[in-house]
VMD Tcl script that draws the C-alpha trace (Angstrom):
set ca {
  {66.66 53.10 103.09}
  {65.12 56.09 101.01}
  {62.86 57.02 103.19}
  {66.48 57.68 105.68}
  {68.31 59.00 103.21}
  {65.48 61.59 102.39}
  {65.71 62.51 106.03}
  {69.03 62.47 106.36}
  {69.17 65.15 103.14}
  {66.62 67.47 105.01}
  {68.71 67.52 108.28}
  {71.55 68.77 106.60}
  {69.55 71.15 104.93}
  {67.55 72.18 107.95}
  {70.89 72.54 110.04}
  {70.10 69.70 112.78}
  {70.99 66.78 114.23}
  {70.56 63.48 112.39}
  {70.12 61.85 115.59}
  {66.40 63.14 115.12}
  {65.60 60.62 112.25}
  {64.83 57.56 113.84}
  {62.28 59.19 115.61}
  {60.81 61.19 112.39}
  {60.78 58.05 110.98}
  {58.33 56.48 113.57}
  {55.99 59.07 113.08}
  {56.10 58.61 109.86}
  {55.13 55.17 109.94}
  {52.62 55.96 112.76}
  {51.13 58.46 110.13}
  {50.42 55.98 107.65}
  {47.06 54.81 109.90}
  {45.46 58.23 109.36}
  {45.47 58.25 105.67}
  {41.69 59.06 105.66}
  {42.19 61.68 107.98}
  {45.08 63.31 106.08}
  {43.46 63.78 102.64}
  {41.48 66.81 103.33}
  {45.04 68.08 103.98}
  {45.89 66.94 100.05}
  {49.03 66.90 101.40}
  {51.98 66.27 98.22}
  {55.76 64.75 98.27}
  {57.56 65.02 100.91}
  {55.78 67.43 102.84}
  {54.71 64.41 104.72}
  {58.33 63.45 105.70}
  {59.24 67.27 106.44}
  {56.26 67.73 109.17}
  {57.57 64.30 110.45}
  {61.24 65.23 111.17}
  {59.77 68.83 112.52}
  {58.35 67.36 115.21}
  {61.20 64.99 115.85}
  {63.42 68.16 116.24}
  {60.87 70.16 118.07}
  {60.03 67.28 120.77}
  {63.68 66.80 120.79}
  {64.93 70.48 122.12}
  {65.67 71.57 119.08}
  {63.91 74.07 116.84}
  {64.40 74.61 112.87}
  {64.12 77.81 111.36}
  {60.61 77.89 110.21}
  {61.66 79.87 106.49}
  {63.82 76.74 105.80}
  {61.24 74.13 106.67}
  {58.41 76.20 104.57}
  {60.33 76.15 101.58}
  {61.85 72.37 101.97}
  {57.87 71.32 102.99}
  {56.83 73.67 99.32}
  {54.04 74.56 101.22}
  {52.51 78.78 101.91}
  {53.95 78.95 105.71}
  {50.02 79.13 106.53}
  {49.00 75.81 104.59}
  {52.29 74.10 106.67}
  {51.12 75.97 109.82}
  {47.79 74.21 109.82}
  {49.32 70.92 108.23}
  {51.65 70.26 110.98}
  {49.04 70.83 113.81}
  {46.63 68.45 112.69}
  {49.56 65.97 111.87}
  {51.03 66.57 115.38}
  {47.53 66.25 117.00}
  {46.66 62.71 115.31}
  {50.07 61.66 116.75}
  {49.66 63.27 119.99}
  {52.91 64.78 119.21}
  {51.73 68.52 120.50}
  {54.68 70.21 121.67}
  {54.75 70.52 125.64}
  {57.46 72.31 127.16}
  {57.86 73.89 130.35}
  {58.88 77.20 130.22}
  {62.65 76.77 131.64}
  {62.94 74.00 129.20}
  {62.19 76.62 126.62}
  {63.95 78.93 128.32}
  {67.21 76.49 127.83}
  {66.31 75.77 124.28}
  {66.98 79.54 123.57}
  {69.94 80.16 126.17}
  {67.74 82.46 128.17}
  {67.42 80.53 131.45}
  {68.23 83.21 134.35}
  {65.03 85.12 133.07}
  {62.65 82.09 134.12}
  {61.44 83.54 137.57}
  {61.22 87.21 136.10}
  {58.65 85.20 133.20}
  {57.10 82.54 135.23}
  {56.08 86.17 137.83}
  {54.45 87.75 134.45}
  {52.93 84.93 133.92}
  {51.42 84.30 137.22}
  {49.94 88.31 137.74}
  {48.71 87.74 134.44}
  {46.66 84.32 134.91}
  {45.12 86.00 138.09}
  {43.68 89.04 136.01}
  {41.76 86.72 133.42}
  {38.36 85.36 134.44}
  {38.46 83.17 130.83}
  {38.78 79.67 131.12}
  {42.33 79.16 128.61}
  {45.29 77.04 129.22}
  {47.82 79.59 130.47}
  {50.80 76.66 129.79}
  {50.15 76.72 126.54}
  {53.01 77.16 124.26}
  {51.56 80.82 122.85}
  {52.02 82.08 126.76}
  {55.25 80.42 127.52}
  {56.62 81.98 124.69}
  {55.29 85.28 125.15}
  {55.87 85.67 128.79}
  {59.63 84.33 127.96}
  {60.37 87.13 125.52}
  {58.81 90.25 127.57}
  {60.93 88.85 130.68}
  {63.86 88.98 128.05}
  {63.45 92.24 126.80}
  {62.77 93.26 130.44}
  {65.94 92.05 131.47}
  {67.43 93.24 128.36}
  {68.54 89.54 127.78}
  {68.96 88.91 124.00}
  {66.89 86.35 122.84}
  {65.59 85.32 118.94}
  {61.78 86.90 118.48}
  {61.51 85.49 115.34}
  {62.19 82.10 116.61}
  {60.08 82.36 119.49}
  {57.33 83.39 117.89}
  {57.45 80.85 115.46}
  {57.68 78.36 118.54}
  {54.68 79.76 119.87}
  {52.64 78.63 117.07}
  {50.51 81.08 116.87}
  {49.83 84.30 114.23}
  {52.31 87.10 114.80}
  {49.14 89.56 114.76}
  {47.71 87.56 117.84}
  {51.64 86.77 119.27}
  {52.34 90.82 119.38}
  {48.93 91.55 121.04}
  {49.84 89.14 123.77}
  {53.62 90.39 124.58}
  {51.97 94.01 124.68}
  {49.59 92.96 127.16}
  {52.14 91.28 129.22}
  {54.42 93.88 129.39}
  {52.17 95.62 131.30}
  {52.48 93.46 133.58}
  {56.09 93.13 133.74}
  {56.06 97.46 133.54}
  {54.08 97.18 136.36}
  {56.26 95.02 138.69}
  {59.45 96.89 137.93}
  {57.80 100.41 137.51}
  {56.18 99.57 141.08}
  {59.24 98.31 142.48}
  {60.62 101.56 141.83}
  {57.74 103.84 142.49}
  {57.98 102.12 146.13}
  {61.82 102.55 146.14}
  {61.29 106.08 144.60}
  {58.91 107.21 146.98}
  {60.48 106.01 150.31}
  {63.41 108.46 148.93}
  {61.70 111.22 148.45}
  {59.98 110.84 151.79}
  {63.33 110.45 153.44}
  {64.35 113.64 151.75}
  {61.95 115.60 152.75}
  {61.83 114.53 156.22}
  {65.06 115.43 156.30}
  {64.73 119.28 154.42}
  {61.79 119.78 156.55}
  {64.06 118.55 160.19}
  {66.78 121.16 158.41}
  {63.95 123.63 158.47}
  {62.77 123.55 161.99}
  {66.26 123.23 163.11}
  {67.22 126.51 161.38}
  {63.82 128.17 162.27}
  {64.80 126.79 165.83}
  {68.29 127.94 166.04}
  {66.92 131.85 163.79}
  {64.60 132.20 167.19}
  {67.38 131.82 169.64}
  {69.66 133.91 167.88}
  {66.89 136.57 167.54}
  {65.86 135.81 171.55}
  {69.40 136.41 172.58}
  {69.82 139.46 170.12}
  {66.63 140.95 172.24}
  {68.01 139.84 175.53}
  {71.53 142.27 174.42}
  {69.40 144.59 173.60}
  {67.79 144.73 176.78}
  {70.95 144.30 178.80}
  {72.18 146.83 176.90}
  {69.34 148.91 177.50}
  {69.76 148.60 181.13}
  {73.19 149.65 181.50}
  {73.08 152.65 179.27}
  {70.15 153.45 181.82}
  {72.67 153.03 184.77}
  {74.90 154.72 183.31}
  {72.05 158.05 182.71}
  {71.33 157.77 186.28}
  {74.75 157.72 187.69}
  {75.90 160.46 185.43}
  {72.60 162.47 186.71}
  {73.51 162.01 190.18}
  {77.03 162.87 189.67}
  {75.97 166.23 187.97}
  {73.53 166.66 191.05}
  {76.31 166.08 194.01}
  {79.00 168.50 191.99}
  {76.17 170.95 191.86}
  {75.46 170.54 195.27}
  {78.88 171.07 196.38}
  {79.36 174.21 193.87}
  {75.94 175.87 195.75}
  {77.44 175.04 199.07}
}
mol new
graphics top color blue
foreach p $ca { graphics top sphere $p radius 0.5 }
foreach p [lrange $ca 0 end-1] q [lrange $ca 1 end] { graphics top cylinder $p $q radius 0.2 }
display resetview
């Protein structure tokens, strides 16, 4: 009954469901078999009983704020770090989410094929042997398809889910936003460039239409000319005639 009641304390003061109890407090007991394996952890009070009811939450869909569990646990957040992934390892507890399960878990979902795409180009660039579905690159490729989307989404708390060092967490976002850069920014080279083609093949058809239509105006401007040219000449020759009959006429 204290052991509930302890839990029961720490879900209030973690802000989740109490529903997650009965299952922190069968890892608890499960726990109790790895004694040996636990004491290199040294670890005190109820930090024991803390990790346990993390893990209930986290396998459950739900995810506490990491600040609040550090300070409940009275562990450094790097001690509790490395405390709860050994604890979740002996109970084979290790957190496995797909990504639109995560993506649900942080109200996110419509971003899912946008990550899942980052994810994918990215996997086919590395020649390393690493588990791609690990919770470091679900996370990751979650939050660069949010901010890509311009989806709001809690860093913080994703990161934190990701399990991983923010150092090491940053360094991964940056490199996948290259690839999520890369399949907008192409998208709309592609989109960019068939535009500006169409524009200029249709400047350079105004061109040749205009150089077309300056030739005929300058072809019938020299045709005038030349029709104009003849009958000025016709008109020379007839006056010339005329002034040679009147003289004619005058000598006669």
């Amino acid at each position: 009954m204290a052991l509930a009641a302890s839990l029961q304390t720490f879900c209030h003061r973690l802000g989740i469901k109490t529903s997650c109890i009965s299952k922190a407090m069968e890892y608890h007991e499960l726990l109790q078999a790895h004694t040996t394996s636990l004491s290199a952890l040294r670890l005190q009070g109820s930090c024991k009983l803390v990790i346990c009811l993390d893990l209930a939450a986290r396998n459950s869909g739900i995810t506490p704020t990491m600040s609040d569990v550090v300070r409940l646990s009275g562990m450094s957040k790097k001690s509790y770090t490395a405390a709860y992934k050994v604890v979740a390892a002996l109970l084979g507890a290790e957190e496995r989410s797909s990504l639109r399960e995560l993506a649900v878990q942080f109200g996110c979902p419509r971003v899912v094929p946008q990550a899942a795409y980052i994810l994918q180009r990215y996997t086919k660039d590395q020649c390393c042997d690493i588990d791609f579905g690990s919770p470091m690159f679900l996370c990751a490729s979650l939050l660069v398809a949010a901010r890509d989307e311009k989806v709001k989404i809690d860093s913080n708390k994703l990161r934190e889910s990701s399990g991983t060092k923010k150092a090491t967490f940053d360094r991964l976002v940056g490199e996948l936003q290259k690839y999520a850069m890369g399949s907008k920014s192409s998208d709309k080279k592609k989109s960019s460039t068939r535009k500006r083609a169409g524009l200029m093949d249709a400047i350079d058809a105004q061109i040749q239409e205009d150089d077309k239509a300056a030739k005929r105006a300058k072809h019938d401007e020299e045709n005038e000319d030349v029709r104009e040219d003849e009958k000025n000449g016709e008109k020379a020759d007839y006056e010339e005639w005329k002034k040679k009959i009147l003289e004619k006429a005058v000598n006669n």
